[in-house]
Residue frames as qw, qx, qy, qz and C-alpha x, y, z in Angstrom:
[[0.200, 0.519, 0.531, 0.639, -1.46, 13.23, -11.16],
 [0.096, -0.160, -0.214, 0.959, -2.22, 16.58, -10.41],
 [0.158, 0.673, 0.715, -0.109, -6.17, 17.22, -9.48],
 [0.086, -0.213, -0.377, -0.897, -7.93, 19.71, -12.11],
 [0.054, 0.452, 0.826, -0.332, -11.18, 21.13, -10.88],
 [0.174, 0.337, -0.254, -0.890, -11.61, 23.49, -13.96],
 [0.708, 0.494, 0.333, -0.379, -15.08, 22.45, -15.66],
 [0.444, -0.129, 0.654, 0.599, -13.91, 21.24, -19.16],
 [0.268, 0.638, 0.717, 0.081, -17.06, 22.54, -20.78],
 [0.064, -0.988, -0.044, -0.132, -17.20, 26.43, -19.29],
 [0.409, 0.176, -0.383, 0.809, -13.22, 26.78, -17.77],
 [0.400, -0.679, 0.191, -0.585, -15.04, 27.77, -14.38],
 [0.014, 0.172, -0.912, 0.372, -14.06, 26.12, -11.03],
 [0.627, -0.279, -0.609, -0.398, -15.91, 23.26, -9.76],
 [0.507, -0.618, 0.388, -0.458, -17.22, 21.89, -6.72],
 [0.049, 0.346, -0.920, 0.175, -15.48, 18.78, -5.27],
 [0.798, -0.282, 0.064, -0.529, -18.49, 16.21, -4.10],
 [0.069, 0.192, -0.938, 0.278, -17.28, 13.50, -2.07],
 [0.796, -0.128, 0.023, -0.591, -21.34, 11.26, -1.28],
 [0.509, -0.171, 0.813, -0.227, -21.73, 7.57, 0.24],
 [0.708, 0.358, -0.117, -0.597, -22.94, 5.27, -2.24],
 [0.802, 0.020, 0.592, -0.081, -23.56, 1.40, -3.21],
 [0.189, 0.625, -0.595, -0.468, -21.77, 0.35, -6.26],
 [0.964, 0.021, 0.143, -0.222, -22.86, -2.73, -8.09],
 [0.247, 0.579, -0.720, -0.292, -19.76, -5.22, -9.51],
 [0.129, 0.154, -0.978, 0.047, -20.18, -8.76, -10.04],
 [0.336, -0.468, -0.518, -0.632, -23.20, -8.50, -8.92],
 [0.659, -0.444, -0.492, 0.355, -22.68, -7.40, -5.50],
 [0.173, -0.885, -0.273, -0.335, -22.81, -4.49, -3.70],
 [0.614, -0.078, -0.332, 0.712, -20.21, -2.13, -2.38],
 [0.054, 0.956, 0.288, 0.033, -20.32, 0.64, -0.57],
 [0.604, 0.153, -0.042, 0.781, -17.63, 3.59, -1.49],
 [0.142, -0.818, -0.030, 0.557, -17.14, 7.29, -1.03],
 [0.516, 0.653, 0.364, 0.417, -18.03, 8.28, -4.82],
 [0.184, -0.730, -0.027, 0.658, -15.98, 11.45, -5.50],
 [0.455, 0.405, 0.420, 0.672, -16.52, 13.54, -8.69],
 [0.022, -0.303, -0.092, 0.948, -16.93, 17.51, -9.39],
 [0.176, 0.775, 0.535, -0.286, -20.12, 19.76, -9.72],
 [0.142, -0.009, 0.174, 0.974, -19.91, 22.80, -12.08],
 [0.156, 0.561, 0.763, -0.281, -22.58, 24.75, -11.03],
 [0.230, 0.448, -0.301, -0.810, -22.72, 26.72, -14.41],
 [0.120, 0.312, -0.879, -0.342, -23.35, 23.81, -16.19],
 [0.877, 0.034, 0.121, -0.465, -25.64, 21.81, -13.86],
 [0.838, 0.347, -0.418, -0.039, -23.09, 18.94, -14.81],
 [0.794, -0.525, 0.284, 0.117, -21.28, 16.51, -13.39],
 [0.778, 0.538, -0.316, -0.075, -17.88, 15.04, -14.41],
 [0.822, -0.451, 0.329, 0.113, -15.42, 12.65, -13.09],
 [0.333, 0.725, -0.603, -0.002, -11.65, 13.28, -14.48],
 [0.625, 0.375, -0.681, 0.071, -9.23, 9.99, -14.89],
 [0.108, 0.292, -0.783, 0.538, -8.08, 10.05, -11.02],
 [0.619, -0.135, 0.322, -0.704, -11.62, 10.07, -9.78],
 [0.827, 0.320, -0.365, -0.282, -12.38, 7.11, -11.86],
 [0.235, 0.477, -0.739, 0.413, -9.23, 5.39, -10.34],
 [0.160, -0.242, 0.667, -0.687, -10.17, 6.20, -7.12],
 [0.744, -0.051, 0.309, -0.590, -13.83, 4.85, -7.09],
 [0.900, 0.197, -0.371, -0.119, -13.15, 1.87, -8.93],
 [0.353, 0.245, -0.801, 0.417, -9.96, 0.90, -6.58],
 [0.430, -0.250, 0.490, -0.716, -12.47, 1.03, -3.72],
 [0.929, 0.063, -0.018, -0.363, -14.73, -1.34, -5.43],
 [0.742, 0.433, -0.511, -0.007, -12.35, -3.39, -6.55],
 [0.205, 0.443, -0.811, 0.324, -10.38, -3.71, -3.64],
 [0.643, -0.108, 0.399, -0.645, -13.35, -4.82, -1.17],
 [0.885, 0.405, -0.140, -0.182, -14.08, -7.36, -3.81],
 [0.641, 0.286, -0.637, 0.318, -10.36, -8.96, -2.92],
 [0.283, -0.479, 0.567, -0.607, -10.81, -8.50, 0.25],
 [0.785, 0.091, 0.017, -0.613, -14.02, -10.61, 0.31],
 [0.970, 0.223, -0.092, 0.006, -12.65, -13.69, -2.05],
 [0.643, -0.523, 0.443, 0.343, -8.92, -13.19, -0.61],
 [0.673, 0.683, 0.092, 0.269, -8.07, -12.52, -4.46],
 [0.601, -0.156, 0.139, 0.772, -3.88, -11.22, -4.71],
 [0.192, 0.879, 0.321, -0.295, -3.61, -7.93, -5.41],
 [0.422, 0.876, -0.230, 0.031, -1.56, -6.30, -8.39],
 [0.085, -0.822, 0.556, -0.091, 1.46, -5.82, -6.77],
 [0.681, -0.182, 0.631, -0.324, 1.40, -9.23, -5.58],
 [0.873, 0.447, 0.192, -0.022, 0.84, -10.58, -8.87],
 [0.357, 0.870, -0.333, 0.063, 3.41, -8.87, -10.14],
 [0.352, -0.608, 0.701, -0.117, 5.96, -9.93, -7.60],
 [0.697, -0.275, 0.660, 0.063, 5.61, -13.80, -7.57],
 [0.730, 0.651, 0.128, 0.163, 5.74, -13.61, -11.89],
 [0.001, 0.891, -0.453, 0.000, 9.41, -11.45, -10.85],
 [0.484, -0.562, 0.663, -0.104, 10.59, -13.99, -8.56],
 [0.853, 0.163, 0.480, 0.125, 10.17, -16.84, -11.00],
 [0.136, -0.543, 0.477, 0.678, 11.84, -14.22, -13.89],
 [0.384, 0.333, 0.786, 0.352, 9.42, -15.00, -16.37],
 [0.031, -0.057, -0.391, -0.918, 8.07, -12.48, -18.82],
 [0.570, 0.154, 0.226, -0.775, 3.88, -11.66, -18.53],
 [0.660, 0.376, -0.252, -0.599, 3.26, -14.28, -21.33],
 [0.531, 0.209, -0.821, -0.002, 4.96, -16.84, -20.54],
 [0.164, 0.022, 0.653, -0.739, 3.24, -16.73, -17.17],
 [0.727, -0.065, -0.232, -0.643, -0.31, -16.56, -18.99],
 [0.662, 0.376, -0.536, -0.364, 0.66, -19.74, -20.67],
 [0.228, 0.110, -0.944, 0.210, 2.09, -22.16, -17.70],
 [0.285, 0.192, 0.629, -0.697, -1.35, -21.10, -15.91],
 [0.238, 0.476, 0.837, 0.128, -3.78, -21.38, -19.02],
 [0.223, 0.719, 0.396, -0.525, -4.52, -18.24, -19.69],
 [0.651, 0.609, 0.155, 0.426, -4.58, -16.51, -22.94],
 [0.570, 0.213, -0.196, 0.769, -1.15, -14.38, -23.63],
 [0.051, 0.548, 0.032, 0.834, -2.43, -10.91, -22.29],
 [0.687, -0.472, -0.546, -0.082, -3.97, -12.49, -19.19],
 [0.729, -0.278, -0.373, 0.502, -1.56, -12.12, -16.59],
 [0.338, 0.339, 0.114, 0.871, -0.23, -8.86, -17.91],
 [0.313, -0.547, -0.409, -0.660, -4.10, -7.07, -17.34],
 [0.682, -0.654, -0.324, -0.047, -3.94, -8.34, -13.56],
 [0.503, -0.168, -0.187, 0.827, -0.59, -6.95, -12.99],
 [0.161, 0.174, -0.030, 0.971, -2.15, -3.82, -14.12],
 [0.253, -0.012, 0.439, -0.862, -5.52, -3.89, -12.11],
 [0.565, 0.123, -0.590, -0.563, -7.81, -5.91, -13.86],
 [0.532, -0.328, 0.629, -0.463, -9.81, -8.05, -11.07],
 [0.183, -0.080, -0.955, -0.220, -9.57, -12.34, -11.94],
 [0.655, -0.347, -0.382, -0.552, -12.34, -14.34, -11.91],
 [0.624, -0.520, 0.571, -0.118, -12.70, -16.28, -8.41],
 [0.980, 0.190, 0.046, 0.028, -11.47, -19.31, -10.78],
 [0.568, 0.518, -0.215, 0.603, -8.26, -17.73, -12.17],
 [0.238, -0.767, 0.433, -0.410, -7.90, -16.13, -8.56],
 [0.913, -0.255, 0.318, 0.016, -7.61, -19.73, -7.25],
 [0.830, 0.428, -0.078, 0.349, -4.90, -20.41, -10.15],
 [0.297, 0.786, -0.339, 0.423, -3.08, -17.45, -9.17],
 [0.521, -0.704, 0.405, -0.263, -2.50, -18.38, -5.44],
 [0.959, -0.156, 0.201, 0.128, -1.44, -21.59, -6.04],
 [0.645, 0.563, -0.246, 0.455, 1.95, -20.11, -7.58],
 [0.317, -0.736, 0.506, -0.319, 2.79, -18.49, -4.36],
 [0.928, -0.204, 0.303, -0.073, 3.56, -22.15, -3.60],
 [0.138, 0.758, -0.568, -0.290, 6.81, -23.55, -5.37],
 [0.386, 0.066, 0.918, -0.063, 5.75, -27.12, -5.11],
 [0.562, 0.567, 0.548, -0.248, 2.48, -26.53, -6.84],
 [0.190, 0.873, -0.243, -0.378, 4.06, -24.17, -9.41],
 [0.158, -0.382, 0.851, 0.323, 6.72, -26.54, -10.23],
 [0.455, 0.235, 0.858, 0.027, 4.08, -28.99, -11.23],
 [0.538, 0.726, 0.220, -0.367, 2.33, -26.65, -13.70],
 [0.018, -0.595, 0.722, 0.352, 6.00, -25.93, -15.23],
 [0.449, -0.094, 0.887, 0.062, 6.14, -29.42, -15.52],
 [0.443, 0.500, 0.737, -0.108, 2.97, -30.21, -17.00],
 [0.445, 0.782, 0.222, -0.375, 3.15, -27.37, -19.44],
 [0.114, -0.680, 0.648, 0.325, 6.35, -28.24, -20.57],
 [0.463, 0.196, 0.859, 0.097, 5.25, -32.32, -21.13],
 [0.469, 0.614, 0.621, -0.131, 2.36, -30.35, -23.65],
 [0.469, 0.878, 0.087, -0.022, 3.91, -27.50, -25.45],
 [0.825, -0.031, 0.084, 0.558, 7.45, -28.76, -25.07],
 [0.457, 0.016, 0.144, 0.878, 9.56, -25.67, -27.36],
 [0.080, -0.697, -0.392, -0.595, 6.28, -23.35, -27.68],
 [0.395, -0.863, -0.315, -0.012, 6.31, -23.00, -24.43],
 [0.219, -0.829, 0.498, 0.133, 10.76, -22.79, -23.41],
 [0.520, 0.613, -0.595, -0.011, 13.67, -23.73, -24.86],
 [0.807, -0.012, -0.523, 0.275, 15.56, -26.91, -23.31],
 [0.674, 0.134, -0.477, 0.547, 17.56, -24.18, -21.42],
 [0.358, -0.464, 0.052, -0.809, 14.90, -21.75, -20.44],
 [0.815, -0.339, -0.375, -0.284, 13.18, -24.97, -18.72],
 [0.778, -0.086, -0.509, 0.358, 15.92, -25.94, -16.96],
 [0.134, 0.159, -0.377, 0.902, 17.17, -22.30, -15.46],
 [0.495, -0.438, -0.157, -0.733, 13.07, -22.27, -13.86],
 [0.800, 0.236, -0.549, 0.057, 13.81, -24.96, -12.52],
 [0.541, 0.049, -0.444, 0.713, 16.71, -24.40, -10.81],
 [0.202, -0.317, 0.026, -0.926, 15.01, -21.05, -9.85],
 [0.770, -0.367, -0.268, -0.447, 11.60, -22.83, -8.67],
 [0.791, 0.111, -0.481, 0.362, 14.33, -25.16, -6.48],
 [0.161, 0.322, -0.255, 0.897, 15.69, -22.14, -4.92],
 [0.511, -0.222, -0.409, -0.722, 12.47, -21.08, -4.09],
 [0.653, -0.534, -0.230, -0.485, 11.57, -23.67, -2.38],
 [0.737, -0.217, -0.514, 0.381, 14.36, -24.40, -0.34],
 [0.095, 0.307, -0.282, 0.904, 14.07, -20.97, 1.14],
 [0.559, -0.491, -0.168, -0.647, 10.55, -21.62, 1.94],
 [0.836, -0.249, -0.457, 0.172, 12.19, -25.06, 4.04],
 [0.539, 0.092, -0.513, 0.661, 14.35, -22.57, 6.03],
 [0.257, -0.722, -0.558, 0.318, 13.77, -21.64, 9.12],
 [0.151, 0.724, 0.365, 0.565, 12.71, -17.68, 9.53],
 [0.445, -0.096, -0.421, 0.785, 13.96, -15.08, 10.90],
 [0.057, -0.443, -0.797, 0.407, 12.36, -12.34, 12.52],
 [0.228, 0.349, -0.213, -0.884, 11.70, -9.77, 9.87],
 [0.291, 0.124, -0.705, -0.635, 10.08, -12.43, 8.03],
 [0.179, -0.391, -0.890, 0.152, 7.98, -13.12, 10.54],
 [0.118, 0.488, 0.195, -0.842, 6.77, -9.65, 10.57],
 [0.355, 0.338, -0.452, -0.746, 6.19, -10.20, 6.78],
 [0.213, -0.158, -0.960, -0.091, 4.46, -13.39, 7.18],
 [0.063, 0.314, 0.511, -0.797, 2.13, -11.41, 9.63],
 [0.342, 0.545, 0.055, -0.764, 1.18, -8.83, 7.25],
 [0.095, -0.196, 0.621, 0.753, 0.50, -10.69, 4.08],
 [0.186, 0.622, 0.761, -0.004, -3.03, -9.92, 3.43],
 [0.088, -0.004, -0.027, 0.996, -4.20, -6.54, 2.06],
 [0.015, -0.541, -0.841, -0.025, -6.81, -5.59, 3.75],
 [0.047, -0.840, -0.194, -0.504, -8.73, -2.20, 4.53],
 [0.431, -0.899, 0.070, 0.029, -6.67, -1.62, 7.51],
 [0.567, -0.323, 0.387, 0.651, -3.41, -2.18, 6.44],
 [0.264, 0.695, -0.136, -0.655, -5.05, 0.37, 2.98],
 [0.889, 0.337, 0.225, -0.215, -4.75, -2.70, 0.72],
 [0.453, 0.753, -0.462, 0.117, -1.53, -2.92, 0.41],
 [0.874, -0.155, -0.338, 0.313, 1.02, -5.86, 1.73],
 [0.359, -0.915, 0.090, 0.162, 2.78, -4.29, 4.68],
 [0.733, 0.512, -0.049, 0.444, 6.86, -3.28, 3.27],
 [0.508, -0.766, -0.039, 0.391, 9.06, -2.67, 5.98],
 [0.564, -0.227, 0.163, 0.777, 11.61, -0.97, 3.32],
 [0.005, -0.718, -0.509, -0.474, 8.60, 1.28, 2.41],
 [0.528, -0.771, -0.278, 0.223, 8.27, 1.86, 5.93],
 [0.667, -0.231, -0.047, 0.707, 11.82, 2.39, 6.22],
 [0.448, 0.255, 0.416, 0.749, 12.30, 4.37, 4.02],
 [0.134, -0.704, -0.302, -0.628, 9.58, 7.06, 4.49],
 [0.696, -0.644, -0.197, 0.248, 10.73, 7.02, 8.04],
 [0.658, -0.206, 0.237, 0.684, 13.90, 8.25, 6.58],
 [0.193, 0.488, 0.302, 0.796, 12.42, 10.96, 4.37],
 [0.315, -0.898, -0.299, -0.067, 11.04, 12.47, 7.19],
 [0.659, -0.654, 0.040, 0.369, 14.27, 12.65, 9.09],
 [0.623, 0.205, 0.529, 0.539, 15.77, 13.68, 6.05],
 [0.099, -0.697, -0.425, -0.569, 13.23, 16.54, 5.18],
 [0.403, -0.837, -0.168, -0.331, 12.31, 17.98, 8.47],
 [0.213, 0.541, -0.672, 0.459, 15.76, 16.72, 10.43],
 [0.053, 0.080, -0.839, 0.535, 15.75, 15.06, 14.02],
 [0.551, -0.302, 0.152, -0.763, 12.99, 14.09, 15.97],
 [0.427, -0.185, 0.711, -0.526, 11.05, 11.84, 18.04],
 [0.140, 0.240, 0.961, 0.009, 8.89, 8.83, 17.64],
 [0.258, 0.725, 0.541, -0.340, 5.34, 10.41, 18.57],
 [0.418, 0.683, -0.051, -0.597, 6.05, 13.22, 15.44],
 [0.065, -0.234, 0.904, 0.353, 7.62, 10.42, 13.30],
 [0.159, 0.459, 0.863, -0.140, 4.31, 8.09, 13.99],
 [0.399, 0.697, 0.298, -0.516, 1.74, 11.07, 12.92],
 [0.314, 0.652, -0.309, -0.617, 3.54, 11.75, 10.18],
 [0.055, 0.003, 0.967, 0.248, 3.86, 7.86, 8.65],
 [0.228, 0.499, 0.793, -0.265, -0.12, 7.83, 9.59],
 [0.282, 0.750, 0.176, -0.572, -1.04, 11.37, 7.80],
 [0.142, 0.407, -0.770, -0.470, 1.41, 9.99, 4.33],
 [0.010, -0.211, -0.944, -0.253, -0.36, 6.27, 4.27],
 [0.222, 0.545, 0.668, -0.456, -3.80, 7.90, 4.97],
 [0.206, 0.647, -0.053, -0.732, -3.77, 10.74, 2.76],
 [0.096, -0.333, 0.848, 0.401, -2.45, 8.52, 0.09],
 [0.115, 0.386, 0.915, 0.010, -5.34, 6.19, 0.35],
 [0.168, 0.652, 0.316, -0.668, -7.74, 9.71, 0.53],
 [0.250, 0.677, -0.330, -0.608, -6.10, 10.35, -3.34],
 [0.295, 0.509, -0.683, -0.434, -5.58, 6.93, -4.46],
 [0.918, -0.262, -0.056, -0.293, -8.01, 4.18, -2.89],
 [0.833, 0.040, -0.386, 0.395, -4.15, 2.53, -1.54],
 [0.433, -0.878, 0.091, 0.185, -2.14, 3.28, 1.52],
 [0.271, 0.724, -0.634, -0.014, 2.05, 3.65, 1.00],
 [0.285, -0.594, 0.697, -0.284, 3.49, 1.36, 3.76],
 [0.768, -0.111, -0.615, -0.141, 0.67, -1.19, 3.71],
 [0.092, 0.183, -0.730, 0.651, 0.98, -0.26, 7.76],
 [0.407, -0.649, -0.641, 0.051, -2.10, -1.02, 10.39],
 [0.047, -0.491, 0.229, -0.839, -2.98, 1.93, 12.80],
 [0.414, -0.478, -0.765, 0.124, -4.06, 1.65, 15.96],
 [0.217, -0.827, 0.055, -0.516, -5.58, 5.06, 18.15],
 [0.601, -0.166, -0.492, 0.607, -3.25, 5.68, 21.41],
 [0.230, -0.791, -0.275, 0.496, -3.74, 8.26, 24.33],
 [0.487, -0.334, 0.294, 0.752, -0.97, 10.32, 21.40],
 [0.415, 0.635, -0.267, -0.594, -2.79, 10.05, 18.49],
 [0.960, 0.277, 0.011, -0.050, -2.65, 7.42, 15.62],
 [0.352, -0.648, 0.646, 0.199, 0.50, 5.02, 15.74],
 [0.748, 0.235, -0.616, -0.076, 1.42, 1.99, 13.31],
 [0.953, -0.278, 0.061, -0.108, 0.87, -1.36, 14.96],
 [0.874, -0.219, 0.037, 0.432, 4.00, -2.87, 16.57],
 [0.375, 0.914, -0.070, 0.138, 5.84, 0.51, 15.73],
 [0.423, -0.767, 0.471, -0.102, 8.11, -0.27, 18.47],
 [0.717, -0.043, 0.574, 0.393, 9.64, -3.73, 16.77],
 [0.594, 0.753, 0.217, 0.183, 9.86, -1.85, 13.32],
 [0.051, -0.887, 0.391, -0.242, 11.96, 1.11, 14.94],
 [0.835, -0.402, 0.375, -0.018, 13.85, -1.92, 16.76],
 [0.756, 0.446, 0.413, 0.242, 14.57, -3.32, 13.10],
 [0.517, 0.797, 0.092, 0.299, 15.43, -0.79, 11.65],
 [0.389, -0.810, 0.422, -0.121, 18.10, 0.52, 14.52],
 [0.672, -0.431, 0.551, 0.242, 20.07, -2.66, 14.22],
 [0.640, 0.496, 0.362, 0.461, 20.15, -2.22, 10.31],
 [0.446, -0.323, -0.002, 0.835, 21.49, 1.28, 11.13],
 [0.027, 0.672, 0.473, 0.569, 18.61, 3.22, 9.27],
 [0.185, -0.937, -0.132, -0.266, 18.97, 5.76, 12.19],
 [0.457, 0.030, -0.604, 0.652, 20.99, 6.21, 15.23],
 [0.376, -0.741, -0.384, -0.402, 19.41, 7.47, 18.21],
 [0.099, 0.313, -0.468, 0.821, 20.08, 10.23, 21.32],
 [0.451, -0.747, -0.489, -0.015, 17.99, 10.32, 24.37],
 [0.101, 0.428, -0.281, 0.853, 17.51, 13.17, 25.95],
 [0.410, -0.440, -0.794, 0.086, 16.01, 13.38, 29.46],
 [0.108, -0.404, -0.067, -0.906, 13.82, 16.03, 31.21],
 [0.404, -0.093, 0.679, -0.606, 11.42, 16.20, 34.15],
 [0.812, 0.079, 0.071, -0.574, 9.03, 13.79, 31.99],
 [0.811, -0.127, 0.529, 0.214, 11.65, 10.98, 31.57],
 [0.517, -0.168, 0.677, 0.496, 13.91, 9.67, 28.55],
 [0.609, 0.708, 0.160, -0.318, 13.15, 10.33, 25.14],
 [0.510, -0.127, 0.556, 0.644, 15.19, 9.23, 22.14],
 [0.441, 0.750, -0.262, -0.417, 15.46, 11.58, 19.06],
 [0.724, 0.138, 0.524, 0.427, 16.55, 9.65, 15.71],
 [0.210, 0.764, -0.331, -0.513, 18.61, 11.09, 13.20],
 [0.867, 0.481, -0.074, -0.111, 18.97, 9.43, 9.66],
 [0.432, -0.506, 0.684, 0.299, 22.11, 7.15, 8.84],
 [0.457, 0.094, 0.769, 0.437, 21.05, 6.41, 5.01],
 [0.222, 0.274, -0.368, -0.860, 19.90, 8.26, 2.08],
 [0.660, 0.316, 0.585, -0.349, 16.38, 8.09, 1.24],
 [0.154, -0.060, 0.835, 0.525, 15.72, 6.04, -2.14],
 [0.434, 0.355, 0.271, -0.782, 12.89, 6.98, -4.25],
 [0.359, 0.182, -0.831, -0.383, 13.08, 4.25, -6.24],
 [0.120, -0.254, -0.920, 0.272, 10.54, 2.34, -3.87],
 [0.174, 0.346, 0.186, -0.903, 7.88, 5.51, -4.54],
 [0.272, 0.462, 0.543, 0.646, 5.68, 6.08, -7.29],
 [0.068, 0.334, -0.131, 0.931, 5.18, 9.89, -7.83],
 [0.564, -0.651, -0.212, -0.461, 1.49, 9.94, -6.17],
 [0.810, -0.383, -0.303, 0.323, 3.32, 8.10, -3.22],
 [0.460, 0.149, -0.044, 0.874, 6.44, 10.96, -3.61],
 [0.057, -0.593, -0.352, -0.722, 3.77, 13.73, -3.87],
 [0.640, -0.693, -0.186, -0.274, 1.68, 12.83, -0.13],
 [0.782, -0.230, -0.293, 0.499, 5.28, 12.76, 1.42],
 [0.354, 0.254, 0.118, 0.892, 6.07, 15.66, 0.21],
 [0.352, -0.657, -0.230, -0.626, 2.77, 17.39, 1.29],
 [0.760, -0.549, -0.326, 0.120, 3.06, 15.60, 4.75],
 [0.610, -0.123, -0.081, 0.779, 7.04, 16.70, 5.42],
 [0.196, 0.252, -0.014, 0.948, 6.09, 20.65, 4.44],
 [0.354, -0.695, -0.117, -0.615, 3.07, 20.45, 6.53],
 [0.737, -0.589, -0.251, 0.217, 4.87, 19.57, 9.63],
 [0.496, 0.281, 0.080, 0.818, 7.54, 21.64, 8.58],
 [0.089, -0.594, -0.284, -0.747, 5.10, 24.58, 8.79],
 [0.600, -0.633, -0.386, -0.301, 3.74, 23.62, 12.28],
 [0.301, 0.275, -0.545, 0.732, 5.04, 25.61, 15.16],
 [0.296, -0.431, 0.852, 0.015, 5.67, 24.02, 17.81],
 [0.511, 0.196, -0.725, -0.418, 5.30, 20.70, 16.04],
 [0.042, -0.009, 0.838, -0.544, 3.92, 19.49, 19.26],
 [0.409, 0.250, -0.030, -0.877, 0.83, 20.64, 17.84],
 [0.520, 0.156, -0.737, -0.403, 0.53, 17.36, 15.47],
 [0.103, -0.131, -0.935, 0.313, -0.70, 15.31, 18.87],
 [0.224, 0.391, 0.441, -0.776, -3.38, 17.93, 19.12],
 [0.539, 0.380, -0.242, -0.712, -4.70, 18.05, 15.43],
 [0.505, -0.076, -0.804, -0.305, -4.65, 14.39, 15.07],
 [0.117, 0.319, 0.708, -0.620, -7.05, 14.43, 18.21],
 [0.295, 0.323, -0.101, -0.893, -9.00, 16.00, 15.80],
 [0.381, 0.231, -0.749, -0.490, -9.12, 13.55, 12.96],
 [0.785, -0.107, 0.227, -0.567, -12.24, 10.74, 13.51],
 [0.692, 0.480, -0.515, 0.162, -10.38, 8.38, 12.96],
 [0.267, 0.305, -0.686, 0.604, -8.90, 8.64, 16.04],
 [0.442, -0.139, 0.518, -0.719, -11.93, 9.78, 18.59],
 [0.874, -0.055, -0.066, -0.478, -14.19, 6.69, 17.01],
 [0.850, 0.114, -0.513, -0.029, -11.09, 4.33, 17.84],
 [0.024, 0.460, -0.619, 0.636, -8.77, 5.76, 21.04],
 [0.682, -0.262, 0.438, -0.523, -9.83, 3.31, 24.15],
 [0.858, 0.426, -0.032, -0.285, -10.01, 0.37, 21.63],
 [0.508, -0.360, 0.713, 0.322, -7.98, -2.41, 20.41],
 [0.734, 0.581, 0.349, 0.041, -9.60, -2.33, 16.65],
 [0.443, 0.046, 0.484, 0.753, -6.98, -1.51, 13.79],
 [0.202, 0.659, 0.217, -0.691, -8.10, 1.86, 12.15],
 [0.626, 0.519, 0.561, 0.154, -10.16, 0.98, 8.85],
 [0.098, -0.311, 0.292, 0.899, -8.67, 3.34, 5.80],
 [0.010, 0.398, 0.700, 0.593, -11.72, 2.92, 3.54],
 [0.253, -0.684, -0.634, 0.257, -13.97, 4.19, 6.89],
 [0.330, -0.730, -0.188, 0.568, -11.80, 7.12, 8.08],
 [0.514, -0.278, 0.209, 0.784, -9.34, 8.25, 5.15],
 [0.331, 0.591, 0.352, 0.646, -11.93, 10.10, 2.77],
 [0.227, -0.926, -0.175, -0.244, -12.61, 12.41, 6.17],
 [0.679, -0.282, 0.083, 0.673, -8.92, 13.28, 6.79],
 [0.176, 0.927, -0.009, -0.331, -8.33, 17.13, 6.54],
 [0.619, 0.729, -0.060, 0.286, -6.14, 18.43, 4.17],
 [0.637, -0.443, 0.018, 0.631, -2.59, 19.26, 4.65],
 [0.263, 0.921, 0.220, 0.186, -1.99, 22.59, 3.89]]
């Protein structure tokens, strides 16, 4: 959504105000980076749709951190993978019909109904609810033949979970918490991929170290506009500048799926491989705010001559100087509301 900082009262510009502050929810205390506009004609405050968003995803997400509550997406996903409509989902868990729906779209459970929801990631435990809601509301709940294709589905399910894993899916077994350093999002290496590819795409060839700033300045900024990162990557501060953890098995990964192809050129500082794209980026994995901070990220490196420059200006960014020396993962709720603009 495109930010408005016209007063709705007088049509005069406002001032941004970005202020620490303790937020109560549940009764418990969070602290965000409260961000609404000033109109100093007025003397008024006011806080437009996104702002709203934004401070409430902060709370909200802390608050899953905390009780390990699933987030949206997450919900969303293991109701796909079983192919069951929102309502019938309520209904094998107990909830009433609109239940399920409300947490797919942000709506934080209770810690009771968060306990319900995790136990579906399971396909054993699931199966038994099936079961058991089937024995009680027989045809209210599925037909003879709806029951059986869940089943068969749930089955599936869980003989994938019996096979052994390979090593992407140990990467995704890694990451499956969202926490503030991965921006509260589950990490998505075809997120990753993918926005790896709209760089090379957008700006054309290049190296790792301007690749790596520019994944870090997209999932930060992101989180700066929308309390969520893109990737759902970790950061960690190097001698370079911020990198994504393990960037070097991702770029591995993604080379033997042919998402690049890579030259090395060599010079009096040693080897260096340049990647160039080998697949069309898909923006079907986006949503526009996500499209939008790519787009801002690609035309401000674009802009920067030499683009060598991007090692110096993220030196800049705190973020980096409170973590460089360090093995700590680099917190987006801490660093990402003081991340400059891209201009």
């Amino acid at each position: 959504m495109k930010k408005n900082n016209i007063c709705p009262k007088c049509g005069e510009a406002a001032t941004l105000i970005k202020e620490k502050k303790q937020e109560e929810f549940r009764k418990e205390k969070f602290e965000i980076t409260e961000h609404y506009y000033y109109c100093d004609k007025c003397k008024e405050e006011y806080e437009p749709d996104y702002f709203i968003d934004l401070n409430l995803n902060q709370i909200y997400n802390q608050y899953r951190e905390k009780y390990n509550i699933l987030f949206p997406e997450q919900i969303k996903k293991i109701r796909e993978q079983y192919k069951l409509i929102p309502t019938k989902m309520s209904r094998i868990l107990g909830f009433g019909d609109n239940v399920y729906r409300s947490y797919e779209n942000g709506e934080v459970p209770s810690l009771s109904n968060a306990m319900v929801l995790k136990s579906t990631i399971d396909p054993g435990k699931f199966e038994n609810m099936v079961k058991e809601g089937y024995a009680i509301y027989k045809d209210d709940l599925f037909s003879r033949n709806e029951y059986e294709e869940l089943l068969k589905i749930i089955n599936k399910q869980k003989e994938d979970k019996e096979k052994e894993k390979d090593f992407a899916d140990f990467i995704q077994d890694k990451f499956n918490r969202a926490t503030s350093t991965s921006g509260y999002k589950i990490f998505n290496l075809n997120k990753y991929a993918y926005m790896v590819v709209y760089f090379l795409e957008n700006y054309g060839n290049s190296f790792k170290t301007y690749i790596n700033k520019f994944l870090f300045y997209s999932d930060f900024l992101n989180y700066k506009s929308t309390g969520y990162s893109i990737s759902g990557s970790e950061y960690i501060a190097m001698q370079k500048g911020p990198v994504p953890d393990f960037f070097d098995i991702y770029y591995e990964l993604m080379k033997q799926k042919d998402v690049f192809a890579v030259e090395e050129f060599e010079n009096e500082n040693g080897v260096f491989e340049c990647m160039k794209k080998n697949m069309k980026f898909n923006p079907e994995y986006f949503n526009k705010e996500e499209l939008d901070n790519l787009e801002n990220s690609v035309k401000f490196f674009s802009d920067l001559k030499p683009i060598s420059k991007i090692v110096d200006i993220s030196h800049e960014e705190k973020a980096w100087k409170d973590n460089v020396g360090t093995k700590q993962k680099i917190d987006y709720q801490k660093y990402a509301f003081e991340m400059r603009e891209l201009k």
